[in-house]
Steps between C-alpha positions, in 0.01 A plus 500: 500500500540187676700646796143692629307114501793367674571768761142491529469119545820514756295737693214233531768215540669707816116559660386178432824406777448765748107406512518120443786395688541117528178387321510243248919487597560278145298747285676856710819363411423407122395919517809596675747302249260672216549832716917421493462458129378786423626743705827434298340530167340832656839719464513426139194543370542874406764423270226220383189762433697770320654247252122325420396843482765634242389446139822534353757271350500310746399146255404161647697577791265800589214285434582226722533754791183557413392156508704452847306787690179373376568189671617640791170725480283206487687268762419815754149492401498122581672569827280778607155296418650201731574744791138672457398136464666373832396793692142428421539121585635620857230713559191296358718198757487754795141551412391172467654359804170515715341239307320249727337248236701216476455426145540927426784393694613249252448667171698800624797283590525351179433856275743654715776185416410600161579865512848498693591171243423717182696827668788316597498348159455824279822652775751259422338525099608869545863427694562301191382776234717769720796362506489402127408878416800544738734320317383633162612845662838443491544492104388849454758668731242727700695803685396548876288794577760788574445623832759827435421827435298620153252223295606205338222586214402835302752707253855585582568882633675529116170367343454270189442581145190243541393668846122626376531851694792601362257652224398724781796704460501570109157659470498839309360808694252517245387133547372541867197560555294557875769614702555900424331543861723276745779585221481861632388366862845343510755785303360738747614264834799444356628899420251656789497501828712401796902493449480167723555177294146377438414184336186466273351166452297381181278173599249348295483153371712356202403627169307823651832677377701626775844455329373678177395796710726519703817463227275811276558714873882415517561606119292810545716775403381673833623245723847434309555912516397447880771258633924469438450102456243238419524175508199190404492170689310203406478324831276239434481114689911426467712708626800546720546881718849479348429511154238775546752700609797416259233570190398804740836722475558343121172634442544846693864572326346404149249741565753771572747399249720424764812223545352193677698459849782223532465186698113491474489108526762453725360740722344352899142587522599777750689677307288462181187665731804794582555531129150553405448733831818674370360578143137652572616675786515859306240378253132536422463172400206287362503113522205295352452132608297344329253144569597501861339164673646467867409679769879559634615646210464856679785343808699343212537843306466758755835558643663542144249806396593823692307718676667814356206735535528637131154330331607199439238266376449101490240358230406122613211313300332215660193298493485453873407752741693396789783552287440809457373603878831301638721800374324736730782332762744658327358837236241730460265312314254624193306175447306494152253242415513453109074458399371325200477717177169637511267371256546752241851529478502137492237533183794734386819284582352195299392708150841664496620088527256299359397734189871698453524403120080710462478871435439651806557179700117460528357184545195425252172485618409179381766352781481814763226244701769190498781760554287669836475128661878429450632817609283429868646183494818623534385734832683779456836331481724661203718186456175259478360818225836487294560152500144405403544847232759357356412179436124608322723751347656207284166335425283590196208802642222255458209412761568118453860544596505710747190310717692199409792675756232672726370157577808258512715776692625245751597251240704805300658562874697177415598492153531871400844636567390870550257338791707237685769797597180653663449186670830471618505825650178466681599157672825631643259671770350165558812325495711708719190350769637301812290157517182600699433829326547321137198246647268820607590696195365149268156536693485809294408272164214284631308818492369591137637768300362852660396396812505716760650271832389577809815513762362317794357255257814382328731548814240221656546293250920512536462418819279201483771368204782522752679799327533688833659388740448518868715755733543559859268755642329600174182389341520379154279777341754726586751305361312421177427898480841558496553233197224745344731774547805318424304437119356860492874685579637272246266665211333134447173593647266774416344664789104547387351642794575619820311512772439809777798370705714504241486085504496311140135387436546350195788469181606363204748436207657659223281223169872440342636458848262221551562360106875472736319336782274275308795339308676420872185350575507309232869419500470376941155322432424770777126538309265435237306743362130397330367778276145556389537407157704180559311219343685213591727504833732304567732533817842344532685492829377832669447630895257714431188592255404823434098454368383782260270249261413143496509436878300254510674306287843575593385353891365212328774391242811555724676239678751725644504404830794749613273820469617713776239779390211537312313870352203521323430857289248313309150671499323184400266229669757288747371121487451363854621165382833654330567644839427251714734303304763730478497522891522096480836527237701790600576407907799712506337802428552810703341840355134459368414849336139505379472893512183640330458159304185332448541279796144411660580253747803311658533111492505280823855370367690831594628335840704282277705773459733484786788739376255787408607828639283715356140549354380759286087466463429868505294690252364203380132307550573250794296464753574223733839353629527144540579353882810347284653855516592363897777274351711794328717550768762593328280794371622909575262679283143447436325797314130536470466856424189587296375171545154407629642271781305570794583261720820265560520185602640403860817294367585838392650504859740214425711708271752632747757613265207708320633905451288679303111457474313801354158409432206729417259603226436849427140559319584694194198485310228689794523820654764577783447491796794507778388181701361274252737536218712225611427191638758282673568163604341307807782269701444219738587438852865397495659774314760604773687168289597738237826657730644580124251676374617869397224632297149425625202754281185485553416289741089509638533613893116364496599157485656377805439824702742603767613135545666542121644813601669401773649236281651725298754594804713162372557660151777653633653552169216691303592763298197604389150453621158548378202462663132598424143411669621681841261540775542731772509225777835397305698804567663408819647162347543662261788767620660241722586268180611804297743561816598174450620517084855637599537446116226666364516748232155518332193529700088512326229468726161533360157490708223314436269788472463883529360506816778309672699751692896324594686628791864435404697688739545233690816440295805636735809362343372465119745295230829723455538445130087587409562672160149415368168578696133495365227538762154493307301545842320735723764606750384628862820693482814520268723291670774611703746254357491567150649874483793335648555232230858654380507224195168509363511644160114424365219593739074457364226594752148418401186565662659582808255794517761759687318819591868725526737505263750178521775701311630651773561189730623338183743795329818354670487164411893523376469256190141522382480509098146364483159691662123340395227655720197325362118431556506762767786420657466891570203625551507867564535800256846597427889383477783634584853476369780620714874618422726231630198222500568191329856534397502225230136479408499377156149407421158660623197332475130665578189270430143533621556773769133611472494798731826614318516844357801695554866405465792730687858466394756709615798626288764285576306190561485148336820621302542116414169448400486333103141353484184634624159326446162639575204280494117519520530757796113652420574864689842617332372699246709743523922398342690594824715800446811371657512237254739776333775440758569164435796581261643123461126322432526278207153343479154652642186245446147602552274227486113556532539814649215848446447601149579826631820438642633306173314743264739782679797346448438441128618775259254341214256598732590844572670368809571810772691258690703355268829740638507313811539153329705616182851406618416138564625295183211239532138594609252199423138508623309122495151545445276170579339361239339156620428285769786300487840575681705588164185688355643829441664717274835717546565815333779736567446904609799719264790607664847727461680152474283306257326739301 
């Protein structure tokens, strides 16, 4: 655990020389003899973490590797606050240096003596503590990292008798319980189908019971009449190719009761690879690998299993998806992803464990409540159901006992045998993490149990700690996405939602993987969680607080002055004072995440924070931004959504490393109404400063007129742009600056009012890489441009008041998956849907057409259509008939449409059309029911799939 602070302090160490160069020469060299040090401490420090980390029998000798890493820990904390520390005293120097008063003059001489005396003193301070930790090295004998092929950690290929998933392989047929559907799913792909060796892969996370599965489809007496020779693998982290293959064709002639060839272990690798080759080549064989973790595995195995077109099969299990995709190089590949038990054969699973010794295994009612909220604890994951099972099973069937274990669960995660083994298994996932993912993966447990984690969100805040790094020629989004990925293919992250695109919108963790997480937390001092009921907090040597209670006094009481990051979940009062000190204590801080808090105003202080890379004020009550904010120049991320922040204030324009700034309130509580429903942000004269700026929504046109638009033509990096309050005098600056935003990939423009009619053909070479466009405006024309926009995947036209159908000019946009026409963005009678029009069209939006009445769509058309939503269109009051040839539609939504329509469609009601809609599986109609936005009710229409 302490080689991810150090690599991540080298990191800092190496920048710090590239950027700083011969500053401060005494103090850069006290960082590069620190930097020396290290770097040869670095290569043992694997061999370090997995002895702190092993629990047994390892004495006072285990213990004081303990002690040693902790030291190390801590010395990298110290060196990390006096770089952070140094970086600001260069650039509050820089910043300072146009003083003109003499006697400012003065007093800024001798603070900044001050400041490079007390750094150079805490550096050599640290030299000394290195090199002692250094020394203190050499008595525990650490092995260097090996570098060869196959992991220094994990279980041998011939297992342990203490390895925790060996119990995976001695459950009874009888005992398994949630798999009889991919059980059958995977004995019919391996005895059906093609006579080409195919490879099926089982991923899923650890614990989620791939290797008990899988083993119950190898011994099914199906399979093992199927094939001449089996033979199962454990894989796992250690390995070598060799001895796969050795225990391969000792496995194969066991199997067949036949003598073991001579000269196995003498044999050159070439020749063993012939051997095997040699053996399956008139065989059917079956080979099951199981706990596969590297990617190469396919290259490394390939060569040795023959193609010998007789229906061969491979079995691998794996909890990363890459893994499994990789051996599409080399086989046909059947990839199945393993899913949580569902909720009522987990019920099942944990009677048959927890209540075996009971008639009937049925658990009694006075402890069915307590047993319900322990079974979703566990989320589906047999291994969490049996482990937790078995240990109630041993405790007396009493309320008292068994809350006693449904309230201290993550204290019986470290001193109950049956539980630790879980543990164990869970934090090989986590383990098997190179450096920077194990950093983005503890982000994970600052966010309380449940929560549902919005992607961009948390990828923002990795990239304001440091955890991704830069790369040549792509942006750091990207690169933190594919961290996201990275997690998700590994089966640590839960994938919630999904947006339209197919993008991640928001995810979370398994609650026992994050019991995992929470204890590395603890274990790095990576964060400290405060819980609503904690009465008395106090913090010891921590970089980051997670707030969930007491925040107020948490800022208040702590003296930690190496906070790197600060959340607050608390839904109480925040004190102004507790703040404004907080901002005052905590100099080194760089993420400030006040999401949906109670937050009601930010203090003038904030500029003192010169490291902070990124702000998150949105959804809560704050107003007004302090003209401090101009000091943060360090600062990438400043979000203001849902706030009532109208206006900014101009040393906004000073932050030129500023990415992301979506700002906006959206007016939830009133009727809609397309151009008043959000408000935006007004900017001052100067904004052209912000050449980093990738995200810009909703900016007010209104304020600053053309002259602001023009300005825009210097944001040459935008992304994404918003911007309401257009007039129709702004059009023509307005298409030459979108010609301009080479980079742009989302596009809103909103008029100031109904009547304003935009001209926006002007536009001759638009951005290439437009994928988003939403034009809430009257339109003299469609524009000629935007049926040639070959990337744009979401499209919204409101009000634009077209008299002829748009569909036509629009049907061969090639990669369209999102259509809103809304507020009379049409505004004659009838649609039509084409064969061959909109080849990928996904989603299909219709809202306030009010001259709408008639809906065409050919047979053949939309094939790829999944949702279709109908809303408040007064004059369709009649269910279109073609609704009955969209064959793959998997949601229809009317939503304040004609009694007589929805009445038609109802079989309750007699419904005549009800055969037109009856092989959709979900039909929901949304009936208003207030004034307010969310004032309404939802009730679904009965179907062939969900009667």
């Amino acid at each position: 655990m302490a080689e991810t602070t150090v690599s991540f302090v080298l990191d800092q160490l190496y920048n710090l020389a590239i950027r700083e160069g011969t500053l401060l020469a005494g103090v850069n060299k006290d960082f590069n003899d620190i930097k020396v040090e290290l770097e040869s401490i670095q290569a043992c420090l694997k061999d370090a973490d997995t002895r702190a980390a092993d629990d047994g029998g390892g004495g006072g000798a285990n213990e004081g590797v303990k002690a040693w890493v902790k030291q190390l820990r801590e010395a990298s904390f110290r060196i990390e606050d006096v770089i952070d520390e140094y970086v600001m005293y260069l650039g509050q120097r820089i910043n300072d240096s146009g003083c003109v008063a003499s006697l400012k003059k003065v007093a800024q001489m001798i603070k900044t003596m001050k400041q490079r005396h007390r750094i150079g003193s805490e550096m050599k301070d640290i030299k000394l503590s290195i090199n002692e930790i250094k020394e203190r090295s050499l008595r525990y004998e650490f092995k260097p990292e090996n570098n060869g092929s196959g992991s220094s950690k994990g279980v041998s290929q011939n297992g342990s008798f203490s390895d925790p998933r060996m119990a995976s392989l001695f459950i009874e047929e009888a005992q398994v319980v949630g798999f009889e559907l991919p059980r059958d799913e995977l004995v019919s792909c391996l005895v059906e189908g093609t006579n080409e060796v195919m490879l099926v892969s089982v991923v899923g996370m650890g614990g989620l019971g791939k290797t008990t599965l899988s083993n119950h489809v190898f011994n099914n007496k199906v399979v093992k009449k199927h094939f001449d020779c089996r033979c199962f693998i454990t894989v796992s982290q250690s390995y070598t190719v060799r001895e796969l293959l050795i225990d391969m064709v000792k496995k194969f002639c066991k199997d067949c009761n036949e003598p073991i060839p001579k000269g196995l272990q003498t044999m050159d690798d070439k020749t063993l690879i012939a051997q095997v080759r040699q053996y399956l080549e008139s065989k059917r064989y079956l080979v099951f690998f199981d706990d596969v973790w590297k990617e190469n595995f396919s290259d490394e195995i390939q060569h040795a299993l023959i193609s010998n077109n007789k229906g061969s099969r491979i079995i691998v299990t794996t909890r990363m998806m890459h893994v499994g995709e990789y051996f599409k190089k080399s086989f046909l590949v059947h990839v199945h992803k393993l899913q949580p038990l569902s909720p009522e054969k987990s019920w099942e699973l944990f009677c048959n464990k927890a209540f075996r010794s009971r008639p009937g295994k049925q658990c009694p009612t006075e402890l069915e409540e307590l047993s319900v909220e322990i079974v979703q604890k566990c989320g589906g994951l047999p291994l969490a159901i049996v482990a937790i099972a078995g240990l109630l099973s041993t405790k007396p069937k009493t309320i008292f006992e068994w809350e006693k274990v449904c309230k201290n669960l993550s204290m019986e995660l470290d001193r109950n045998a049956h539980l630790t083994s879980l543990i164990k298994i869970l934090s090989l996932s986590y383990d098997d993490l190179p450096n920077h993912l194990k950093s983005c993966m503890l982000y994970f447990g600052i966010y309380p149990e449940d929560y549902i984690i919005n992607r961009k969100r948390i990828t923002r805040q990795w990239m304001a700690e440091g955890f991704v790094k830069d790369e040549e020629k792509r942006l750091l989004e990207e690169i933190a996405e594919d961290h996201m990925t990275q997690l998700i293919n590994r089966s640590l992250v839960q994938v919630s939602k999904v947006g339209f695109d197919g993008k991640v919108k928001t995810c979370q963790v398994h609650d026992l993987l994050r019991e995992v997480i929470i204890r590395k937390m603890k274990n790095l001092n990576f964060c400290h969680l405060i819980h609503e009921d904690d009465e008395q907090v106090t913090v010891r040597i921590t970089r980051r607080f997670s707030i969930a209670g007491n925040a107020n006094n948490v800022l208040k009481s702590s003296n930690n002055s190496g906070l790197r990051a600060i959340f607050v979940f608390d839904s109480g009062e925040l004190n102004e004072h507790c703040i404004s000190r907080a901002f005052a204590k905590f100099k080194l801080l760089k993420v400030l995440d006040f999401e949906k808090s109670m937050l009601n105003f930010v203090p003038n202080n904030l500029g003192n924070l010169f490291h902070l890379r990124y702000l998150n004020l949105s959804h809560t009550k704050v107003k007004v931004l302090p003209r401090s904010i101009g000091k943060l120049l360090n600062l990438e991320t400043l979000d203001l959504r849902q706030t009532q922040v109208h206006e900014l204030p101009i040393e906004i324009n000073n932050l030129t490393k500023l990415r992301l700034l979506p700002v906006y309130y959206r007016k939830y509580e009133g009727d809609y109404s397309m151009l008043n429903f959000t408000t935006g942000v007004q900017m001052q004269e100067g904004i052209g400063c912000l050449t980093s700026l990738q995200k810009l929504y909703f900016l007010e046109a209104d304020h600053g007129g053309i002259d602001l638009i023009e300005e825009l033509k210097k944001l040459r990096q935008l992304r994404k742009l918003g911007i309401r309050h257009v007039r129709r005098e702004y059009g023509n600056a307005l298409c030459a600056t979108i010609q301009e935003m080479k980079h742009l990939e989302s596009l809103n423009i909103t008029v100031i009012a109904e009547e304003e009619i935009l001209d926006l053909d002007f536009v001759s070479t638009p951005p290439p890489n437009l994928k988003v466009l939403n034009l809430k405006c009257k339109l003299t024309k469609l524009p000629t441009w935007i049926p040639k926009l070959k990337y744009l995947v979401k499209l919204r036209l409101g009000l634009s008041n077209f008299e002829h159908d748009p569909l036509d000019s629009l049907k061969n946009l090639p990669n369209l998956l999102r259509l809103n026409l809304w507020d009379d963005a049409f505004s004659g009678e009838s649609l039509h849907f084409q064969v061959g029009g909109f080849p990928k069209l996904k989603e299909l939006d219709l809202t306030r057409l009010n001259k709408l009445s008639s809906i065409t769509i050919e047979k053949g058309a939309l094939l790829g259509l999944d949702h279709f939503r109908l809303n408040n269109n007064p004059q369709l009051k009649v269910v279109p008939q073609d609704f009955k040839h969209l064959e793959n539609l998997q949601f229809l939504g009317f939503a304040d449409m004609p009694l007589e329509l929805v009445d038609s469609i109802d079989p309750r009601k007699g419904g005549e059309c009800h055969w037109i809609i009856k092989h959709i599986p979900l039909v929901l109609i949304r009936r208003k029911v207030g004034s307010r936005f969310h004032d309404y009710e939802l009730y679904p229409i009965p179907t062939i799939s969900n009667v």
